[in-house]
VOGU-3710 file (C-alpha; in Angstrom, 3 decimals, decimal comma):
1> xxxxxxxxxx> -4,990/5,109/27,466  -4,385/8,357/28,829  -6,644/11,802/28,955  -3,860/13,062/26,308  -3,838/10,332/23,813  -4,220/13,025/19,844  -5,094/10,790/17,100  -5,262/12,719/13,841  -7,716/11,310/11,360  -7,321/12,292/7,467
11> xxxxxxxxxx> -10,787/11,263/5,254  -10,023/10,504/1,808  -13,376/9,362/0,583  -14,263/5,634/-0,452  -16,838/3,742/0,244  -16,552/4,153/3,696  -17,543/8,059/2,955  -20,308/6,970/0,124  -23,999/7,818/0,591  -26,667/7,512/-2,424
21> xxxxxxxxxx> -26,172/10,378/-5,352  -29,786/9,457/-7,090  -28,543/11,358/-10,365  -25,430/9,273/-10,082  -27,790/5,972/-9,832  -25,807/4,758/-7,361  -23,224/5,445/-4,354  -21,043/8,139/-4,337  -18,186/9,724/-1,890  -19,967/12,389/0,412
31> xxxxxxxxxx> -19,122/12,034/3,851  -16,710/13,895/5,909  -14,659/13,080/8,729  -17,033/14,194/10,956  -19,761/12,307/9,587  -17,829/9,722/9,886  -16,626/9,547/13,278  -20,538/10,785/13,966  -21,420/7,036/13,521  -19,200/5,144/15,371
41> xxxxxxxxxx> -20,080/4,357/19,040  -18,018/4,164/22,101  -14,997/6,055/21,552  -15,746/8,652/23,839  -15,296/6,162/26,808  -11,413/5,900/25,710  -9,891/9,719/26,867  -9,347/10,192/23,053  -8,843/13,617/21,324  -9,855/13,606/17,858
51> xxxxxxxxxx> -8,358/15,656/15,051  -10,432/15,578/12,141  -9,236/16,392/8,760  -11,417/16,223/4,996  -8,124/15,635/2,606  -10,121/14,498/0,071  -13,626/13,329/-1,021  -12,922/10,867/-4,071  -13,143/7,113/-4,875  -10,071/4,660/-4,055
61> xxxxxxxxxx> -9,241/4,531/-7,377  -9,158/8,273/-8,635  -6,216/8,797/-5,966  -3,051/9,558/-7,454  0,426/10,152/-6,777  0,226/13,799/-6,296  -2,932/12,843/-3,825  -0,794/10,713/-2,081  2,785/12,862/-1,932  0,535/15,842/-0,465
71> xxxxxxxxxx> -0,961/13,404/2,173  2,293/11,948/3,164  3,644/15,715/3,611  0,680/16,567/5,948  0,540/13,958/7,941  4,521/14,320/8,253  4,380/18,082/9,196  1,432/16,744/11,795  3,466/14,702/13,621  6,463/16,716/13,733
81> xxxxxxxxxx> 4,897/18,735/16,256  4,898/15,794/18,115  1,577/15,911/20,412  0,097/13,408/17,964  0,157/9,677/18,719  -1,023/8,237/15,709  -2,428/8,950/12,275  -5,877/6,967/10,935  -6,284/7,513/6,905  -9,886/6,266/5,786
91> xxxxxxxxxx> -9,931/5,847/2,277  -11,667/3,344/-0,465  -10,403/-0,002/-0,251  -9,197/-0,584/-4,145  -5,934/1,338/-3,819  -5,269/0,491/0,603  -2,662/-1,702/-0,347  -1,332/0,838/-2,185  -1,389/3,857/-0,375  -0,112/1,843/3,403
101> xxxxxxxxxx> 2,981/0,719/1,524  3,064/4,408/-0,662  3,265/5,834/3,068  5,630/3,396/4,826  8,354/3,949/2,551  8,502/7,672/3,262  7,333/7,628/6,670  10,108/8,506/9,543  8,676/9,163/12,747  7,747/6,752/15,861
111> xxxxxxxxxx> 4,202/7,420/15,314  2,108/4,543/13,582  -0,016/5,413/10,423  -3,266/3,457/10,230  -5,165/2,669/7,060  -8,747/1,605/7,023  -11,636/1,829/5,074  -14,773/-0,508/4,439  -16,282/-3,205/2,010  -19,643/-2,194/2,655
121> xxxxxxxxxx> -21,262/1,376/2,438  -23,173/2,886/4,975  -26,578/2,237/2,657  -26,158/-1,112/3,001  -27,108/-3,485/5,979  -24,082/-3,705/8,663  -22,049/-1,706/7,170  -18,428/-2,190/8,651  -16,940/0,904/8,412  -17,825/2,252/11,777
131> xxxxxxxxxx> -16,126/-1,009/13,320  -13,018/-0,724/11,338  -12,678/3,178/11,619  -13,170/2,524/15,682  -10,086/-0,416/15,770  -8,114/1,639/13,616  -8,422/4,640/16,189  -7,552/2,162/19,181  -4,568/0,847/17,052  -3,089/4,725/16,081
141> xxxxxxxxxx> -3,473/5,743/20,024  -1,738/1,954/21,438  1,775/3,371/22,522  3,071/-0,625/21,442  2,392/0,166/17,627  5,091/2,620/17,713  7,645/2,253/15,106  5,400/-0,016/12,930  5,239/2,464/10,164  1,961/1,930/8,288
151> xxxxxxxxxx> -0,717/-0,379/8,659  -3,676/-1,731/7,225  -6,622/-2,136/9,731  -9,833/-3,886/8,866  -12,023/-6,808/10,126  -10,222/-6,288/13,489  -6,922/-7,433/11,747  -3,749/-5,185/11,885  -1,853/-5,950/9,183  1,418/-4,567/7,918
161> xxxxxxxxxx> 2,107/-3,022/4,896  4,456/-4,621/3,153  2,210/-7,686/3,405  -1,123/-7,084/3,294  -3,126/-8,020/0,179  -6,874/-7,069/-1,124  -8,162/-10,624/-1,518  -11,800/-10,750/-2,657  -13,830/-8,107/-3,961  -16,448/-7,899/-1,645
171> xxxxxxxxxx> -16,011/-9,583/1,682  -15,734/-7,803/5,157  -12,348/-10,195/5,085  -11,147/-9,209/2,566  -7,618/-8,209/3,412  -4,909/-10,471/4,712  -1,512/-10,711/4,462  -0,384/-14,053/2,404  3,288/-13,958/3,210  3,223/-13,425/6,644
181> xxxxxxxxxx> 0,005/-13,342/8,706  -1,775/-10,162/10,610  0,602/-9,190/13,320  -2,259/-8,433/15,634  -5,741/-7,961/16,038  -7,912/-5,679/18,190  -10,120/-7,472/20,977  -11,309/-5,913/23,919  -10,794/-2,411/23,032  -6,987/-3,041/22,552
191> xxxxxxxxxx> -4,721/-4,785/20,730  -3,213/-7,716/21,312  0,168/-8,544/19,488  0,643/-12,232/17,627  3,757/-11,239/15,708  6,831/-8,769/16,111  6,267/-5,356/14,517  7,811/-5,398/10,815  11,033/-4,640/10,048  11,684/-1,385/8,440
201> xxxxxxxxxx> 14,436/-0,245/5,440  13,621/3,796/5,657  12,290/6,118/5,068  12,947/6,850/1,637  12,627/11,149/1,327  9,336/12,977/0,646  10,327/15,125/-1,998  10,985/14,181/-5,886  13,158/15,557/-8,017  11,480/14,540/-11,602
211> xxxxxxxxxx> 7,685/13,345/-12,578  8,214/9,549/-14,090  5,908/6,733/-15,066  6,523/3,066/-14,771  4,845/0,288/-16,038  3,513/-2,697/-14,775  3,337/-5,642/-17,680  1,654/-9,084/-16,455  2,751/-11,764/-18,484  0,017/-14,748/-19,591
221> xxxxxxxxxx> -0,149/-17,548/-21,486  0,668/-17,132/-25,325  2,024/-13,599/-24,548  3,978/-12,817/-28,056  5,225/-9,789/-26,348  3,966/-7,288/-28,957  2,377/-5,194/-26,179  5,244/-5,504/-24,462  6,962/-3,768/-26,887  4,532/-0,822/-26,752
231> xxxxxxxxxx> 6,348/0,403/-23,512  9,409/0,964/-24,991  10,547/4,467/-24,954  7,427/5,391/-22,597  8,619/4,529/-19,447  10,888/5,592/-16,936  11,124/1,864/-15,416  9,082/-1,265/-15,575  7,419/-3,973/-13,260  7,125/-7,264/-14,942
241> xxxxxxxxxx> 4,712/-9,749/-13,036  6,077/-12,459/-14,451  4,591/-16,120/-14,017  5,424/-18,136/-10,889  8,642/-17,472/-9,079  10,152/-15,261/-11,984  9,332/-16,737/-15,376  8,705/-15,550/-18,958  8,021/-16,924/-22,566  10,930/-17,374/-24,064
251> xxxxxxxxxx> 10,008/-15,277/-26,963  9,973/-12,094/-24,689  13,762/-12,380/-23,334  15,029/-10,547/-26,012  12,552/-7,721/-25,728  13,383/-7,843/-22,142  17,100/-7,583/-22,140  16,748/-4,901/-24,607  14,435/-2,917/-22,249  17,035/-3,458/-18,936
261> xxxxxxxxxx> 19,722/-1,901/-20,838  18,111/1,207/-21,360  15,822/1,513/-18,148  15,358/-0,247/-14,693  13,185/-3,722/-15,326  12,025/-5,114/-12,480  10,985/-9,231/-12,080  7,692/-9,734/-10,074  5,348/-12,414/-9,860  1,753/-12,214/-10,668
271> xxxxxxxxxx> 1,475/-14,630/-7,930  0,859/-12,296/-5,066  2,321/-14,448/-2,359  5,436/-16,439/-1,769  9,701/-14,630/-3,720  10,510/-14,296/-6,853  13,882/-16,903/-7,162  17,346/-15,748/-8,060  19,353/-19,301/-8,860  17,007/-22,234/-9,254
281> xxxxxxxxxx> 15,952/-22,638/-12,813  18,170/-22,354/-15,547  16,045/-22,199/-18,911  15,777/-18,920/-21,611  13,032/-17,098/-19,643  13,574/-18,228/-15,865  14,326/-15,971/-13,466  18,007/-16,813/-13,405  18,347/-16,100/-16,721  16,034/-12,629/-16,354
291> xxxxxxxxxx> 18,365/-11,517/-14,190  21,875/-12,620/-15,991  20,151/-10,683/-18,523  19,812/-7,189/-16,002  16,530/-7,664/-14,767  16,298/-6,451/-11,114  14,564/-9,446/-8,539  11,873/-7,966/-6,448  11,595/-11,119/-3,906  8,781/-11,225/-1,979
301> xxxxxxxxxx> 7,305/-7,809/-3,231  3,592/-8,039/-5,382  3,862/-6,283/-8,250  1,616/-3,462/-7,502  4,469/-2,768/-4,015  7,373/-2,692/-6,533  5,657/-0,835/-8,781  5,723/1,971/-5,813  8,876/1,355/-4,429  10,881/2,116/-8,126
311> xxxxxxxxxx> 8,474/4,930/-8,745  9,430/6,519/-5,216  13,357/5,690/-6,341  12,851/6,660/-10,012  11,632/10,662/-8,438  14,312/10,581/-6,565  16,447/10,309/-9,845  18,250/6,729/-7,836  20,734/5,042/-9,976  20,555/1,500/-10,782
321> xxxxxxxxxx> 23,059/0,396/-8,553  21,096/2,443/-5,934  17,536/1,035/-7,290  19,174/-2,915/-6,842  20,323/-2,339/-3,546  16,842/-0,638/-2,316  15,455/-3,903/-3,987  17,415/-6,232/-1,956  16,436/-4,632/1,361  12,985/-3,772/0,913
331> xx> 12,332/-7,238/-1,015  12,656/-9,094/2,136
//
């Protein structure tokens, strides 16, 4: 890597940021990016220039949408200047998933956006967030992540964003990508390439013309649909993790059909990993029926992804037509 290599790093909070609050009783988000980067050894062999930036200091799961619009904006007027060669976010690790794919729909420059974070604090023995904020660095400055869009890098994994998961609650492992695999992982102060860089259907615009809400409704066993019901009329779209490839009690189609006809329904699985089917099974609440019925198939998006993606079109005040063919490119 060269003398000029800029990365830009943007500190969010999490528990990579948390040290003990003894009022609090516990851990709390404190650190800045300089603290940070204070604790992580050995980048100042690599020709690096650092440019630090405290966004915000708050727990994964307090970020919102506003948080996350005003991030994409910065980091978008950042590298416009072009003298940046890649962006690291640190942030807490319940909403990563979220905020990678949040940032690879609306991200349109060359430039790679790195997510990372950590499972354990730095109060705890071997904490892993120096180690993950270090390979993310190396991953944001490596010229052959260009065009990549956003990725998730922790555990030494680089993972993309349409794929990768939050899989256990507390292991250093924790992320993967169950549709696909990591397409790389840092070793040797580089990264090595196992997979081609994801495809990419963008970027959708930065600004939004309306505030909406959609739903997310996860469908279980004996579901009677009554709180299904409860969304009617207080959405601007819904995500329905349904069960298995695309399936439903047959006591909520009707509910169902009723909602598509007034606002954009989405079919999920709850699954996490593997599509949601368009034409296999034929019974009152499969997902060939859902969708005769005006559901919109999300294929091999989670839940929580679609979720984002028909917010993002929603804002931008897309049609349905518009919404089903975003669907059908992203989904894949």
């Amino acid at each position: 890597m060269g003398a000029t290599t800029t990365v830009a790093v943007y500190s969010l909070g999490g528990t990579i940021a948390m040290t003990t609050d003894t009022a609090a009783g516990g851990v709390v988000p404190a650190l800045s990016a300089h603290d940070l980067l204070a604790a992580v050894p050995g980048l100042d062999g690599h020709g690096l220039e650092l440019r630090l930036h405290d966004f915000r200091r708050v727990p994964g799961a307090s970020l919102t949408f506003d948080d996350l619009t005003e991030l994409g904006v910065a980091v978008d007027k950042t590298l416009a200047g072009g003298d940046v060669d890649g962006v690291v976010i640190t942030q807490g690790t319940d909403t990563i998933e979220e905020t990678a794919f949040f940032l690879d729909l609306h991200h349109g420059h060359e430039q790679p956006i790195i997510v990372t974070g950590a499972m354990r604090n730095p109060t705890m023995a071997s904490p892993d967030g120096p180690a993950n904020l270090y390979a993310a660095v190396l991953a944001a400055a490596d010229p052959r992540l260009r065009g990549a869009g956003a990725l998730v890098v922790l555990n030494d994994e680089i993972h993309a964003a349409r794929h990768v998961r939050k899989s256990h609650t507390t292991s250093p492992a924790a992320f993967t990508s169950p549709c696909a695999a990591p397409i790389g992982r840092i070793a040797e102060d580089g990264v090595q390439l196992t997979a081609a860089l994801p495809h990419r259907y963008g970027p959708l615009a930065q600004s939004r013309s309306r505030e909406v809400r959609v739903g997310l409704y996860t469908v279980s066993l004996g579901d009677d649909g009554e709180l299904l019901a409860a969304w009617d009329g207080r959405c601007d779209g819904l995500v329905v993790a349904a069960f298995g490839v695309g399936h439903v009690p047959q006591r909520l189609v009707e509910s169902l059909e009723r909602l598509a006809a007034g606002i954009p329904v989405v079919l999920s699985s709850r699954i996490g990993n593997g599509p949601v089917l368009t034409r296999t099974y034929g019974f009152p609440g499969s997902e060939k029926d859902l969708i005769s019925r005006g559901l919109i198939p999300a294929g091999n998006l989670g839940p929580y992804q679609a979720r984002l993606l028909l917010h993002a079109l929603l804002a931008q005040d897309a049609d349905r037509e518009t919404i089903t063919e975003k669907f059908s490119l992203f989904a894949h």
